[in-house]
Structure formats: structure tokens, C-alpha cells
N, C-alpha and C positions, 0 to 999 in steps of 0.2 A: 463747134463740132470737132476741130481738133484734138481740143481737149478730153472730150467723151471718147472720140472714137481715133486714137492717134494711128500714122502710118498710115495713112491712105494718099496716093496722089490728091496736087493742089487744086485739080480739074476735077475730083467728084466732091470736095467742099463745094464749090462752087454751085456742083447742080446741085446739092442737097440747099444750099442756100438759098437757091433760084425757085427751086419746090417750097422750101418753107415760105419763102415769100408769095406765094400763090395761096399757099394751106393759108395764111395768116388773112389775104383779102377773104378769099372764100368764108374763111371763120367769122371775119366782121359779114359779111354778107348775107350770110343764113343768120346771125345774132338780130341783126336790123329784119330779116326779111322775116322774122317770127314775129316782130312787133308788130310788122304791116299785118300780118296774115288775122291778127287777132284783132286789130284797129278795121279791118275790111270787115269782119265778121261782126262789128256794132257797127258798120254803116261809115265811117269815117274814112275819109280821103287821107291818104298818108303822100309823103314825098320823099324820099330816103336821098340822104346827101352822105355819100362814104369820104372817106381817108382813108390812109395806109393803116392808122391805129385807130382807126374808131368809125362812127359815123352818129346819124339823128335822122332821127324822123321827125319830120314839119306835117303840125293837124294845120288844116284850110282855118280862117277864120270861123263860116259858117259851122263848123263841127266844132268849136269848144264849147260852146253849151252841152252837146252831149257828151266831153271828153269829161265833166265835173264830177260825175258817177263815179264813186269810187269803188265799186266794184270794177269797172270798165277798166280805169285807171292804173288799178293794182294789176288786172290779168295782160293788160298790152305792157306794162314794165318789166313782166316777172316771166314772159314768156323768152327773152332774147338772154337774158342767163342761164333758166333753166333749159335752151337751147347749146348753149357754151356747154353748161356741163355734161349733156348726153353725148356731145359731139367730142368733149374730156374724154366719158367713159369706152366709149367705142373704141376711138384711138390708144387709150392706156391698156386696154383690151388686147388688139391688135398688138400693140408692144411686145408686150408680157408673151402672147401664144408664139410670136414672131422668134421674138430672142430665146426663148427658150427651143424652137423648130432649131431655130440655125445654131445658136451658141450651148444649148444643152447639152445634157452628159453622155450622147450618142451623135453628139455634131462637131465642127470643128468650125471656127470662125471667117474661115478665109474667100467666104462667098461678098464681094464688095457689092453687089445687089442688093445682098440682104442686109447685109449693115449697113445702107443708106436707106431701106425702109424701115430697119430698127428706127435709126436716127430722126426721121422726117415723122415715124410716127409719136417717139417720144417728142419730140418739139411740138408737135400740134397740140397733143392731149396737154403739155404745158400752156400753150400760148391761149388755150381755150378755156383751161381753169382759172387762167390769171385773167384772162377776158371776163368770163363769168364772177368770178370775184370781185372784182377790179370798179364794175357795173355796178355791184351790190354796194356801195361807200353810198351812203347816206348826206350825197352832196347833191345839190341840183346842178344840170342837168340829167345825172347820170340816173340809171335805172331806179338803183337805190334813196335817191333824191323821190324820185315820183311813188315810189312804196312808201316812203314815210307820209308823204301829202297825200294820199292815198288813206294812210292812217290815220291823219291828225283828222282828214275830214268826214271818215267815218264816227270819230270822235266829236269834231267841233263843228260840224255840217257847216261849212262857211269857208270854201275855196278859196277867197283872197287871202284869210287870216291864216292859211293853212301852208298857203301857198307862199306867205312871207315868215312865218317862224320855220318853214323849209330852207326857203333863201339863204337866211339867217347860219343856220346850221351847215349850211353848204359853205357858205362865204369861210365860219370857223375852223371847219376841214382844210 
């Protein structure tokens, strides 16, 4: 932030730091809680285990026989990116109306308010594309990993072998 927004005392880095790290759980938090929402909606027990940069959802034993559906499959992986990015769009939204309220050609910059919501909203809408992005690599376990297995086994109906030329491809990443 100092660099984007120089001149500012060392105490509103700080909160702006302390907000972006909230923006960043919350971010991982609705990304996983879109997977649950759509794993509840075909009946599957989900368990969401977070980190600071990520997290997973754990299917119960008894629910992988229904998690093979690759219809299933692909909409519980593709919901927690296309979550990231709407959650991008709002915030880079937010940015753009913001910066230009405060720093456009009838404003003057010197509102430290608004330049820590410029900033906290430019960092989210970042941290959520890179999120949503990030998801989409075509490695197991990440999102992208489950979309491809997802495809092979719309292709090759046969989950184990689908489920290991994924591996495979994820291991190469």
C-alpha cells in the first residue's frame, strides 16, 4: 500500500492491512462456502477446513458414490471461482466509482477515508481474481483439478481412471 498510495501515516497502513486481511478470510470463506452451498443442494455433507490462503471441502465417505456425477462434480468446483470472480467484479466496481467520487476531475485526493477504501477495495477485487484464477490450474486438489475429472469422466465414465490421469496432471503442474 505504500507504494500505490504514498504519504499516508504508518497507522492507516496498518488498518488497511488489518481490513485486507479480514477481505482475504471472508474471500476464502464465501469461495468454499459456494462449494458447500451447491454439495448441500445434491444431498452431500461437506466439512470446510479454512487457512489464511485457501481451504477444502471434505465429502463424508458415504457421499462419494454420489460425488462421481460429473455433472455434480463440475457445478460444486466451478461454483467457488465463479464466486471469486463476482465477488472481483463488485469490488473492482466499487474501486473505479470510488476513485473516481474521490480522486476525479471535481475531487481532490486528500480524504484518507477514501483512499483506504480505494485501496482495500483494489486489493480485494485483486486477491479474488487471483483467488478465482489461482482455483482454476488444472491440478488436483484445486478447483480446476476437479473440472478436468469432471471432463475426462464425462468422456471416459470411469472415475478411478479419470481420477488418476487428473493426479497425473496435477503432480506435472
Amino acid at each position: 500500500m505504500p507504494e500505490l498510495y504514498p504519504g499516508l501515516a504508518i497507522s492507516v497502513y496498518w488498518i488497511m492491512g488489518i481490513i485486507d486481511a479480514i477481505v482475504l478470510f471472508v474471500s476464502v470463506l464465501l469461495h468454499e462456502l459456494a462449494h458447500s452451498i451447491v454439495a448441500q443442494r445434491y444431498g452431500l455433507v461437506r466439512e470446510i477446513v479454512l487457512y489464511i490462503f485457501g481451504g477444502v471441502s471434505v465429502i463424508d465417505d458415504q457421499d462419494e458414490l454420489a460425488s462421481k456425477d460429473f455433472r455434480k462434480e463440475f457445478k460444486i468446483a466451478i461454483a467457488g471461482p465463479i464466486t471469486s470472480f463476482v465477488i472481483a467484479v463488485i469490488l473492482a466496481t466499487s474501486f473505479w466509482l470510488l476513485l473516481y467520487i474521490t480522486v476525479g476531475p471535481h475531487n481532490n485526493a486528500d480524504n484518507v477515508s477514501a483512499i483506504m477504501a480505494v485501496g482495500v477495495f483494489q486489493y480485494g477485487a485483486l486477491v479474488n481474481l487471483l483467488l478465482g484464477g489461482f482455483n482454476l490450474i488444472s491440478a488436483f486438489p484445486l478447483d480446476g483439478g476437479r473440472i478436468l475429472r469432471s471432463a475426462l469422466l464425462s468422456s471416459k465414465n470411469n472415475y478411478d481412471k479419470s481420477t488418476k490421469i487428473t493426479a497425473r496432471i496435477g503432480m506435472a503442474i
